[in-house]
C-alpha angles and dihedrals in degrees: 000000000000114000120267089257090056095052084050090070132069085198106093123199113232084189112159108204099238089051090055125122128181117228124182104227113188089341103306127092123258133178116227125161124250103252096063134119106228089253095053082054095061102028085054079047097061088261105135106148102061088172149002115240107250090239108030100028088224120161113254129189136162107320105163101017092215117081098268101097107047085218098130104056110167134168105242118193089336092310114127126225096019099170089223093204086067107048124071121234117253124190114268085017109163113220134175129183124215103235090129098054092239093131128129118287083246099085122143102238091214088153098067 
């Protein structure tokens, strides 16, 4: 039976064991297949929020899932403002959301 997190979620993983990488995402392991985008990772691992709005505070997560809404903003590899839909998962690959709101002062303010 699949964890509790992963029932949490209406997002399943179709991950075949010789396509599997492992990602850190906000310092913990997760398994994601080859073929995702960074936000199907974490959407398929129970990660829904990626970032807080600047001004509500509000939880935001992938929306479009195609680089129009600036929703899923994500730290890859150190670099800021990453749109997760949009970049393909590598092994090793280093990720942090911003539901902390710890992110750059770049941010995109898409929200105001």
């Amino acid at each position: 039976m699949p964890s509790a997190q992963k029932d949490s979620t209406m997002f399943r993983n179709l991950l075949k064991p010789d396509r599997a990488v492992t990602l850190s995402v906000d310092g913990k392991c997760i398994v994601a297949c080859a073929d995702d985008t960074v936000a199907s990772a974490l959407l398929t691992n129970g990660i829904t929020s990626f970032r807080k709005t600047p001004v509500s505070g509000a939880a935001r997560g992938p929306y479009c899932c195609m680089g129009v809404c600036f929703e899923c903003l994500v730290t890859i590899d150190g670099e800021t403002n990453r749109q997760a839909c949009l970049v393909p998962v590598r092994p090793g690959m280093v990720i942090e959301t911003h539901r902390d709101n710890s992110h750059s002062g770049k941010d995109l303010n898409h929200d105001r």
